[in-house]
KENU-546855 format. One record per residue: residue in one letter; x, y, z negated of N, C-alpha, C in turn. Coordinates in steps of 0.1 Angstrom, whole numbers, padded with zeros to 4 digits, always signed. Each point is the difference from the previous one (the first is absolute). Layout:
AXYZXYZXYZ/...
//
This chain:
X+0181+0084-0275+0002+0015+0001+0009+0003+0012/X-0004+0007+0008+0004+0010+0011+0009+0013-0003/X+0008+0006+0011+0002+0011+0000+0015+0001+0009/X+0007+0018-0004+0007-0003+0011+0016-0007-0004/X+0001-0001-0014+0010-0006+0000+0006-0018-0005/X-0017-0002+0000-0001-0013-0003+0002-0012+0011/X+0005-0010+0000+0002-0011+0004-0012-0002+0006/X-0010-0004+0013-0012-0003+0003+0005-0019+0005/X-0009-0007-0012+0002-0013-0001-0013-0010-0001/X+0002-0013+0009-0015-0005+0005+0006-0017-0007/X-0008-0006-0011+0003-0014+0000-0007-0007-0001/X+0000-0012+0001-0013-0009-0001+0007-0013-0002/X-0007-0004-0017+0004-0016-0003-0013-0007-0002/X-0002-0014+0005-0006-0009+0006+0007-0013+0001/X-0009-0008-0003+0003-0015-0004-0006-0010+0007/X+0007-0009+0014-0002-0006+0007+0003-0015+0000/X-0006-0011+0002+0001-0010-0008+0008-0001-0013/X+0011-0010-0002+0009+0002-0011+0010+0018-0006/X-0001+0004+0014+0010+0011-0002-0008+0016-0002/X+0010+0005-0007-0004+0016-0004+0010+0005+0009/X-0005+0014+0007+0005+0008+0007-0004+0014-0006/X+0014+0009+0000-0001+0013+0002+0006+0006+0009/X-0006+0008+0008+0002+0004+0012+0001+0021-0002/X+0008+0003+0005+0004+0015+0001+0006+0010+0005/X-0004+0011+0005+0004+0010+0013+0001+0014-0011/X+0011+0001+0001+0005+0016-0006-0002+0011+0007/X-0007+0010+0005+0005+0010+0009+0012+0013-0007/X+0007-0001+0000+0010+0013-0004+0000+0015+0005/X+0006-0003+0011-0005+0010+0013-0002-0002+0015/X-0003+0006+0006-0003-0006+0016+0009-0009+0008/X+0012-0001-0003+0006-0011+0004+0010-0004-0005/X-0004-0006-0021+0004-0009-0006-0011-0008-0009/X+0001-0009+0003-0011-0013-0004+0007-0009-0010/X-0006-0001-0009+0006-0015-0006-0012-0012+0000/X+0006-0010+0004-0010-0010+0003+0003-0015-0009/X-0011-0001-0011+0007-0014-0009-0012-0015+0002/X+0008-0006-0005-0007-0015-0003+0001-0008-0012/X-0009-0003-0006+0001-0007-0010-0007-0015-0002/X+0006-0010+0000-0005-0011+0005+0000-0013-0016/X-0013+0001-0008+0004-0009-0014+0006+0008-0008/X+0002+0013-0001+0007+0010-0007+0014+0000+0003/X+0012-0004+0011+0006+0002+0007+0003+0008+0004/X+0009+0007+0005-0002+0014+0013+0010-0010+0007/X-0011-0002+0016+0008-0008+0010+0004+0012+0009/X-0006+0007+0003+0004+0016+0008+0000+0011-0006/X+0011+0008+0003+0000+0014-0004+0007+0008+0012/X-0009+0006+0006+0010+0015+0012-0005+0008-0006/X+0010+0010+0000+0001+0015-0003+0010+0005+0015/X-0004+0017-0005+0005+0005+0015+0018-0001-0006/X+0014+0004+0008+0008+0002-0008+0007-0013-0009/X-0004-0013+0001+0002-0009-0012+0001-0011+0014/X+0009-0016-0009-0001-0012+0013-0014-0004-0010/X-0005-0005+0011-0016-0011-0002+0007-0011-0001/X-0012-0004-0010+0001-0009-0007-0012-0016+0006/X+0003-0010+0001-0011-0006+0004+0005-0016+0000/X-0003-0010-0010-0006-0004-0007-0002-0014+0015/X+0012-0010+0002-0003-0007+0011-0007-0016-0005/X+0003+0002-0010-0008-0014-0006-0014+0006-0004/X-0003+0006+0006-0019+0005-0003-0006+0000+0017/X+0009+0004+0006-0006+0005+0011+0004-0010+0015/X+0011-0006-0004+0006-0012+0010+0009+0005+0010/X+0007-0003+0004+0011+0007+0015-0012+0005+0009/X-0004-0006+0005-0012+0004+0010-0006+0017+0002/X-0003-0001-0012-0009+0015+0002+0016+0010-0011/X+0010-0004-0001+0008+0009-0002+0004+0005+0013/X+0006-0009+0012+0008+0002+0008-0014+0005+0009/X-0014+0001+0006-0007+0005+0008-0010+0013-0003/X+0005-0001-0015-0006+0011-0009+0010+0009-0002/X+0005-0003-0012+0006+0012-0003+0012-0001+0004/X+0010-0002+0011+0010+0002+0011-0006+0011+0005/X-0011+0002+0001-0011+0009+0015-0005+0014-0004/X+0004-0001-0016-0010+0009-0004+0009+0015-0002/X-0016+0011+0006+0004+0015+0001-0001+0006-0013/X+0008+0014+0001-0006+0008-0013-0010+0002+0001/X-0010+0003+0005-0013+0003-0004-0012-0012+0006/X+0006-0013-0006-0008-0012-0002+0001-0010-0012/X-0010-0002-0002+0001-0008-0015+0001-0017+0001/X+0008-0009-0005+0004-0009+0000-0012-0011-0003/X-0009+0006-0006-0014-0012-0001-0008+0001+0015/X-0002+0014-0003-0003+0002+0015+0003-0003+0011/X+0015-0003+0007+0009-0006+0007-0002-0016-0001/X-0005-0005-0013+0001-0014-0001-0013-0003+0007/X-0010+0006-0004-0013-0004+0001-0004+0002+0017/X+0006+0004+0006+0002-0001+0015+0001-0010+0005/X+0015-0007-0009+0001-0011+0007+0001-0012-0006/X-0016+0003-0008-0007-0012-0006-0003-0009+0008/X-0005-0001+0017-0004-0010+0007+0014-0011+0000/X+0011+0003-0002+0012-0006+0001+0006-0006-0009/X-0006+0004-0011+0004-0004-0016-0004-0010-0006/X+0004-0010-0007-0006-0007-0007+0006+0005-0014/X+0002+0011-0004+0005+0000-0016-0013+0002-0008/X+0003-0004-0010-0010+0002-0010-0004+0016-0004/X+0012+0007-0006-0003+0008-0007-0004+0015+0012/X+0000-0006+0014-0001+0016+0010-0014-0009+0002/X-0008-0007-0002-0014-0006+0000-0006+0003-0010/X+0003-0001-0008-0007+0003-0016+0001+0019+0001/X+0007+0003+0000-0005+0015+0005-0005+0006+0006/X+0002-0003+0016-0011+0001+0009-0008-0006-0002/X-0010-0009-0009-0011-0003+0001-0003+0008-0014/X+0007+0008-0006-0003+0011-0011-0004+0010+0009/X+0005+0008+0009+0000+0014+0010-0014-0008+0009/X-0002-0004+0006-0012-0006+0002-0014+0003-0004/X+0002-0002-0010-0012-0003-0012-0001+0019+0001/X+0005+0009+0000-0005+0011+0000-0004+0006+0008/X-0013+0003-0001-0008+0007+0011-0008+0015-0009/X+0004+0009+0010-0009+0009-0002-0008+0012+0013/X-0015-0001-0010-0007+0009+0006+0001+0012+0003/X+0001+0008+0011+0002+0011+0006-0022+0006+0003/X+0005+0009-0004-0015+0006-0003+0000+0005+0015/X+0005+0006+0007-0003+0005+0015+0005-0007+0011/X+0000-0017-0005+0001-0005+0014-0011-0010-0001/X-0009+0005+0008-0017-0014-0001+0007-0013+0009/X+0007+0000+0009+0003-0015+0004+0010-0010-0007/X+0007+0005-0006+0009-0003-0009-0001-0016-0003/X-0013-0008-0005+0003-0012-0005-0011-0005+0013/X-0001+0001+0016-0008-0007+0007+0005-0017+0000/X+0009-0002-0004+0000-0017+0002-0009-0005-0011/X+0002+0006-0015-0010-0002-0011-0013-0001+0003/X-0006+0012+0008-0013-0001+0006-0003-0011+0006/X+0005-0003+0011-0003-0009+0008+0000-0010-0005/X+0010-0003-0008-0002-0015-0007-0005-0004-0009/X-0010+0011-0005-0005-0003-0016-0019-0002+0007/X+0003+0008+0013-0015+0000+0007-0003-0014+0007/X+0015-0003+0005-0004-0017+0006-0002-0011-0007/X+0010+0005-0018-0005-0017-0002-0016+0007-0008/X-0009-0014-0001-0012+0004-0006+0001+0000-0019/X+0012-0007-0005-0003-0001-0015+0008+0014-0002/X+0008+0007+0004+0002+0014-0004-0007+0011+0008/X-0008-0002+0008-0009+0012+0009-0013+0001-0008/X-0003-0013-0008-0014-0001-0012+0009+0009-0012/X+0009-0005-0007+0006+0008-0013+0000+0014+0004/X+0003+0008+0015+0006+0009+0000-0014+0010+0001/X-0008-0007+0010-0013+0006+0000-0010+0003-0015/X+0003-0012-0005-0010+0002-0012+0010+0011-0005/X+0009+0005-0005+0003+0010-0010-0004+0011+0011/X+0003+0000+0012-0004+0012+0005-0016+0005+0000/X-0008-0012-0003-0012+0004+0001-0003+0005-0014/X+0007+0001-0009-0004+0002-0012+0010+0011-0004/X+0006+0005+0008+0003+0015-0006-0004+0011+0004/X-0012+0000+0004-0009+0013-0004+0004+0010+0011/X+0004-0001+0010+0001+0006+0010-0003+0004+0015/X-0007-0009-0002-0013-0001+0014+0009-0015+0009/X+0012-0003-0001+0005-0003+0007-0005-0020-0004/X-0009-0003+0008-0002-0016-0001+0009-0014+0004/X+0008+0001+0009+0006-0008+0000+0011+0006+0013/X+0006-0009+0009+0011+0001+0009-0002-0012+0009/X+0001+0002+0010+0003-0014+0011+0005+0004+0013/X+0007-0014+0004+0004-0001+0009-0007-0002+0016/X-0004+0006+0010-0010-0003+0011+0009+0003+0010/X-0009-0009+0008+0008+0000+0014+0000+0011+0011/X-0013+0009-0003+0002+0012+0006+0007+0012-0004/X+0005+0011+0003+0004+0012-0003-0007+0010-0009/X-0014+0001+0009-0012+0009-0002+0011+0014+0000/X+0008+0007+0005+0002+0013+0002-0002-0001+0013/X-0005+0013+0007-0006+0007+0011+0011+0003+0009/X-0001-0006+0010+0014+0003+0012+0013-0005-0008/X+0002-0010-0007+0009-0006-0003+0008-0009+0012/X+0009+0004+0002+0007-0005+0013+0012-0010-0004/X+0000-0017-0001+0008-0006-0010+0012+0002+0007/X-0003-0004+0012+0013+0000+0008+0008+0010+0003/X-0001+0015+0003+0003+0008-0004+0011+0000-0009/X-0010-0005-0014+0008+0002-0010+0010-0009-0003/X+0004-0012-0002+0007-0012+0009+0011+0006+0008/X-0003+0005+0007+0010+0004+0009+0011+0012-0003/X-0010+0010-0009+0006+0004-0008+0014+0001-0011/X-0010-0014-0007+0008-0007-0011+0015-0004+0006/X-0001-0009+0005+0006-0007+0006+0012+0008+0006/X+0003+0012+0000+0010+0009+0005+0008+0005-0011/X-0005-0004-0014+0007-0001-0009+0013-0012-0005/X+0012+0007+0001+0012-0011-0005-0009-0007-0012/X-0001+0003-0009+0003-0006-0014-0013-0007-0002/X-0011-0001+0012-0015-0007-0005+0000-0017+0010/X+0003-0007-0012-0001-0017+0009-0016-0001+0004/X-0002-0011+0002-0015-0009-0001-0005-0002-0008/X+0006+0000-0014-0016-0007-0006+0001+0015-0006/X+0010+0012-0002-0005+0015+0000-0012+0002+0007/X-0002-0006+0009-0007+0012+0013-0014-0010-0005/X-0001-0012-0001-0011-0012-0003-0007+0008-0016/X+0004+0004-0007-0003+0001-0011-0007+0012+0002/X+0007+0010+0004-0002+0016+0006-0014-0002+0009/X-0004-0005+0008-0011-0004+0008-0012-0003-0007/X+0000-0009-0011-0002-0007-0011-0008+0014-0009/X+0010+0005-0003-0004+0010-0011-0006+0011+0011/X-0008+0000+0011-0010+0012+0009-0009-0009+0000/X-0003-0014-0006-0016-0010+0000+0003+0005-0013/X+0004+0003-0008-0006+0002-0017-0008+0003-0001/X-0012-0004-0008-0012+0011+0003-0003+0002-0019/X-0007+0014-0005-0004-0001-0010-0015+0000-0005/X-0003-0007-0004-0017+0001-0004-0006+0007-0010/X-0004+0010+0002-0012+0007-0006-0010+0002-0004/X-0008-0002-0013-0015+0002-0002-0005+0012+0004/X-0011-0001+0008-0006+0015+0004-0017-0006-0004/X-0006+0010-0003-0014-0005-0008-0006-0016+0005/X+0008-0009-0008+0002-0016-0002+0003-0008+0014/X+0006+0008+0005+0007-0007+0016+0012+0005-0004/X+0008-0014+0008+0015-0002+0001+0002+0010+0015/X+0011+0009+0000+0006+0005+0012+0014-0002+0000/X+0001-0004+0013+0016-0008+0002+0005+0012+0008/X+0014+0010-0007+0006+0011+0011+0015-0006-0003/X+0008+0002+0010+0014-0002-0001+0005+0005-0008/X+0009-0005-0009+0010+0004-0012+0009+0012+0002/X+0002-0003+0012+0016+0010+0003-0009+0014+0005/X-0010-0001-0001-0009+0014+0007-0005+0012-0008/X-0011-0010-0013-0011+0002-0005+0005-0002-0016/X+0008-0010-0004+0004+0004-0015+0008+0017-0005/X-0006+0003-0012+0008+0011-0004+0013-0008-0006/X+0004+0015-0001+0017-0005-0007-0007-0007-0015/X-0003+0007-0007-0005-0006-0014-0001-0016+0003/X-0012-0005+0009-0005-0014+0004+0010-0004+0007/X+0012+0005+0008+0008-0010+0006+0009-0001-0013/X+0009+0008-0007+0008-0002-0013-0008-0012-0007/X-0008+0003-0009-0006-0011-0002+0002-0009+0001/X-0008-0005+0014-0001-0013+0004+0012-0008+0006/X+0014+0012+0003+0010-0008+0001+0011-0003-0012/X-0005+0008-0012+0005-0005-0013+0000-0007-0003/X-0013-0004-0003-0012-0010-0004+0007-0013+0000/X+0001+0001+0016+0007-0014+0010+0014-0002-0006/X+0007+0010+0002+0014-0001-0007+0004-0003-0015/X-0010+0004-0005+0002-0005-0019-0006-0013+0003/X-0003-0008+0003-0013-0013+0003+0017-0008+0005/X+0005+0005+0008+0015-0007+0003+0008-0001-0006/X+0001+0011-0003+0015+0001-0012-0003-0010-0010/X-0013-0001-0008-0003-0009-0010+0003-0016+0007/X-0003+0000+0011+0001-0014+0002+0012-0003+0001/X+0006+0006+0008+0017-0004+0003+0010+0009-0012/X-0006+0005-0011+0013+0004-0011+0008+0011+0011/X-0008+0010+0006+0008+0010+0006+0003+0010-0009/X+0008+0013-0001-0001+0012-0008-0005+0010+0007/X-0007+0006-0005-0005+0011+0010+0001+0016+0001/X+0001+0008+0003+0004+0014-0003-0009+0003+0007/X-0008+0008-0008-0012+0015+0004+0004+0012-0005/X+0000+0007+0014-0002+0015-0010-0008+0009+0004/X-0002+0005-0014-0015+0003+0003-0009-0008+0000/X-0006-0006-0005-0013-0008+0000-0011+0007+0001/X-0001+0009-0005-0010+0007-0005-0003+0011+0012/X+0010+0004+0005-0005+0003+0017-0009-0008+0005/X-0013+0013+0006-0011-0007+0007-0008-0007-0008/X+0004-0005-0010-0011-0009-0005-0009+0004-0012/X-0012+0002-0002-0007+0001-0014+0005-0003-0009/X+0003+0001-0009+0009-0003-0016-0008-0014-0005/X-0009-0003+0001-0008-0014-0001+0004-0010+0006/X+0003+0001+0018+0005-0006+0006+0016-0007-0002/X+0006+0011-0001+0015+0002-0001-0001-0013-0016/X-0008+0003-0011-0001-0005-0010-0001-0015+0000/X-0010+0000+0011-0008-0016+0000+0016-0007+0011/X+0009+0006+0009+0013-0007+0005+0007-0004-0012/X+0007+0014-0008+0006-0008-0012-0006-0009-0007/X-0009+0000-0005-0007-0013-0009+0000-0015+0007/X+0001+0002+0016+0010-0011+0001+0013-0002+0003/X+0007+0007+0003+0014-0003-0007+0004-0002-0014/X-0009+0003-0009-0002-0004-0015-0007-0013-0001/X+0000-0006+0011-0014-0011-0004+0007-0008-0005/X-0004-0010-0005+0004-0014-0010+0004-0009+0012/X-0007+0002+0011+0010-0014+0009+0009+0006+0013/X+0007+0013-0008+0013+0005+0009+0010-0006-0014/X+0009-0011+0010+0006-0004-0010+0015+0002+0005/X+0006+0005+0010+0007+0003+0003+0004+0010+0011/X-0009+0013+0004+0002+0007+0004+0004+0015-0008/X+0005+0007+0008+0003+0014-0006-0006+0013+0007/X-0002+0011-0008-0005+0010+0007+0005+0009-0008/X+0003+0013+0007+0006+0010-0003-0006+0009+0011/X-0005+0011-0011-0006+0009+0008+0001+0020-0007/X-0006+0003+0010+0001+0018-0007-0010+0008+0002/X-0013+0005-0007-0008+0008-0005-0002+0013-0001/X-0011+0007+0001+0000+0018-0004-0014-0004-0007/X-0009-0009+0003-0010-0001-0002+0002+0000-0021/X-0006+0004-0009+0002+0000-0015-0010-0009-0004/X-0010-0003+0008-0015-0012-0001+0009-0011-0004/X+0010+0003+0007+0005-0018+0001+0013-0005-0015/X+0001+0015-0006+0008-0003-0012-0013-0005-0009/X-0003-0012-0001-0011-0005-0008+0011-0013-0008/X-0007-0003-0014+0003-0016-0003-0006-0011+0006/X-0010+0001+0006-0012-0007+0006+0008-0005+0013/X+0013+0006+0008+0004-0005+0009+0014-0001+0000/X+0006+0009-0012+0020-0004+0002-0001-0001-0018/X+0009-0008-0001+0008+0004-0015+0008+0008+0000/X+0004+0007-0012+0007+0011+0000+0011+0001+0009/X+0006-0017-0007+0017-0004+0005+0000+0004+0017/X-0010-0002+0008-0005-0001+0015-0001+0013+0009/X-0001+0008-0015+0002+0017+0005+0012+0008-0002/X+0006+0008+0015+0008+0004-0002-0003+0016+0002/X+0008+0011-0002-0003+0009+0004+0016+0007+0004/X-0004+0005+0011+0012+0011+0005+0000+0018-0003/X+0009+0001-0003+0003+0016-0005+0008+0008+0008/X-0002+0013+0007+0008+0001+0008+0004+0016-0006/X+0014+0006+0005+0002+0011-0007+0012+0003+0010/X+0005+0018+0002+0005+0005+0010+0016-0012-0001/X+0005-0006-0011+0011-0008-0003+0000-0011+0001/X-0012-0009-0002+0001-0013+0002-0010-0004-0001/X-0004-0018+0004-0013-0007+0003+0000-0010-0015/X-0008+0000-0008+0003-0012-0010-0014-0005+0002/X+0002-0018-0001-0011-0011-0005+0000-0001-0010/X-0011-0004-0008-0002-0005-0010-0014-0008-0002/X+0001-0013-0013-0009-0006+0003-0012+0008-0011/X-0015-0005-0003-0009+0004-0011+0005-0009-0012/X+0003-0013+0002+0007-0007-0005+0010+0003-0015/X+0005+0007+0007+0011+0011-0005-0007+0010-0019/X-0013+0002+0005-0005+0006-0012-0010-0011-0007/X+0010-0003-0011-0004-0007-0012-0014+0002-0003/X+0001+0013-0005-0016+0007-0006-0010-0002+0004/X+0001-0004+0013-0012-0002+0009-0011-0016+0001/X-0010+0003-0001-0001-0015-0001-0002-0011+0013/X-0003-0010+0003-0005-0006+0012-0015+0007+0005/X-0008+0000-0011-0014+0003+0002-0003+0019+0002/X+0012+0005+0001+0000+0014-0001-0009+0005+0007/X-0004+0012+0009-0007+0009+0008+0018+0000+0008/X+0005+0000+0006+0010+0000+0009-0003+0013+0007/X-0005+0000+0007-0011+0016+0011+0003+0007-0012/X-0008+0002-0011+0001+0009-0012+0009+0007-0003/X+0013-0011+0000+0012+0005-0008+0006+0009+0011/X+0000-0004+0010+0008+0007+0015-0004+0009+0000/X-0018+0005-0001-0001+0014+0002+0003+0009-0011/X-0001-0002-0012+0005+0004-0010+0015+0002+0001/X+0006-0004+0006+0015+0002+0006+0008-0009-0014/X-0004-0006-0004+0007-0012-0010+0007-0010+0004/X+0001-0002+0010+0009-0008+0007+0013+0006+0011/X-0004+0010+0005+0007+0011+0009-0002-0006+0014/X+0008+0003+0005+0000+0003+0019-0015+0004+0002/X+0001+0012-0003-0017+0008+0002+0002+0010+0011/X+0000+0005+0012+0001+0013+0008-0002+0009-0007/X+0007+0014+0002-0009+0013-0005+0002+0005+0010/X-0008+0001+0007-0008+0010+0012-0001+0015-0006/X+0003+0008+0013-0006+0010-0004-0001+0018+0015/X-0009-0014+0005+0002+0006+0013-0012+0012+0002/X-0009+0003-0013-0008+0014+0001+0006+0012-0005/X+0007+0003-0005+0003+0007-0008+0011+0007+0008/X+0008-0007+0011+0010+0003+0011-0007+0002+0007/X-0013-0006+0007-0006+0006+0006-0003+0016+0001/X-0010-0002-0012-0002+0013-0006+0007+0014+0004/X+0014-0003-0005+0009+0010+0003+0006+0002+0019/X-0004-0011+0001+0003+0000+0020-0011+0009+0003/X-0010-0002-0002-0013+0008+0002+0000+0015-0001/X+0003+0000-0012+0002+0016-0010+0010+0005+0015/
//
């Protein structure tokens, strides 16, 4: 629950080899933070703004007290400060967290280059460019496969140019610019009355077909490597079928340690057929405050319910009530 006089507070517990971690960021107001740690059910850190910090030297070692938190500003966070200077560290417990913060990736709906190293490396080796291609060929959207080729095929494509370009950027190394070069050979293949047509990805895909097919790729990862993932929106750009047939694999039986968290407008997708109730949440919003809540929550309801049903019937709540004709109306008059 949100609002303006509430505490805005973010935590996340997670369990890394032997140890349990809870990790937590208070926001109060714009420049007072409380920042905790909980390490085995411990509290090895506690800062608050106003108060001495607290920090826990048999967890963390002299090392990353004295180059950590000796250094640290008000408006920087102590995990975050550590995790900087992870290359330096051999402690256990600033490893096991950063390889928690890691693990979370999320998709940004309006940025199509966003995972080009994924691309490129799922297109070179051959046992994931087969996996990746067969589901692509079988979702129903004209789109047959993906490859990597050694030509461009765009018209007055000038590499060097662009190269030279690049390259005037601080923050872009070599294998940036290698990968980036990489992703203008992408090519996508198309059935057109039973011929393959090869046009470049970055040209010729719609948004729909590029979301997609960089989801696709990114849930196919997460699953492998136990990543968590954050979508929002899913259901932007995509057919409600589509969007349906992604979750069914993040529900699949051999995601055994991945996570996904994601956020919907689409109501197709409140089905039993793809979430359990517990899996659905809904947000409510009102001139005073934002509240979550799960479907979970309502007893009455069963697993096998009509879900869609109940929502529109307003039996669950967070329903809009629009009522933008009738103002109209009177704008008009």
């Amino acid at each position: 629950m949100f609002n303006e006089e509430s505490v805005v507070s973010f935590e996340a517990e997670f369990v890394i080899e032997t140890h349990k971690y809870v990790y937590g960021v208070k926001v109060i107001d714009k420049s007072s933070v409380h920042e905790y740690l909980f390490i085995d059910n411990k509290k090895v850190f506690d800062r608050q703004s106003n108060s001495p910090s607290q920090l826990n030297k048999s967890y963390f070692g002299e090392d990353v007290y004295q180059n950590t938190y000796d250094y640290l500003n008000d408006n920087e966070l102590l995990i975050s400060k550590a995790r900087s200077f992870l290359s330096k560290k051999k402690n256990e417990h600033v490893k096991n967290i950063d390889s928690f913060f890691k693990k979370l990736r999320f998709f940004d709906n309006n940025d199509r280059t966003q995972f080009m190293d994924l691309i490129v490396e799922c297109l070179e080796d051959e046992k994931k460019r087969k996996q990746y291609n067969a589901l692509l060929a079988k979702a129903d959207i004209s789109l047959s496969s993906k490859e990597l080729t050694e030509d461009v095929g765009i018209p007055d494509f000038d590499e060097e140019k662009i190269l030279n370009s690049i390259k005037k950027e601080k923050d872009v190394d070599d294998e940036d610019i290698d990968i980036l070069m990489k992703m203008f050979r992408v090519k996508s293949v198309y059935q057109q009355k039973e011929k393959d047509v090869k046009v470049p990805s970055s040209i010729f895909d719609s948004v729909g077909t590029n979301k997609f097919s960089n989801l696709l790729l990114l849930i196919l990862n997460s699953i492998e490597n136990g990543d968590i993932l954050l979508v929002d929106e899913i259901d932007n750009s995509l057919h409600f079928r589509i969007a349906r047939e992604l979750i069914k694999l993040m529900n699949s039986e051999n995601n055994h340690k991945s996570q996904f968290i994601m956020t919907a407008h689409d109501i197709k997708l409140l089905s039993p057929l793809v979430f359990r109730k517990d899996q659905i949440n809904f947000i409510e919003r009102s001139k005073d405050d934002v509240v979550m809540y799960s479907l979970g929550d309502f007893d009455e309801i069963r697993n096998d319910s009509s879900f869609e049903n109940l929502y529109i019937k307003d039996k669950v709540g967070a329903l809009p009530r629009p009522d933008l004709e009738d103002v109209f109306k009177q704008w008009a008059n």
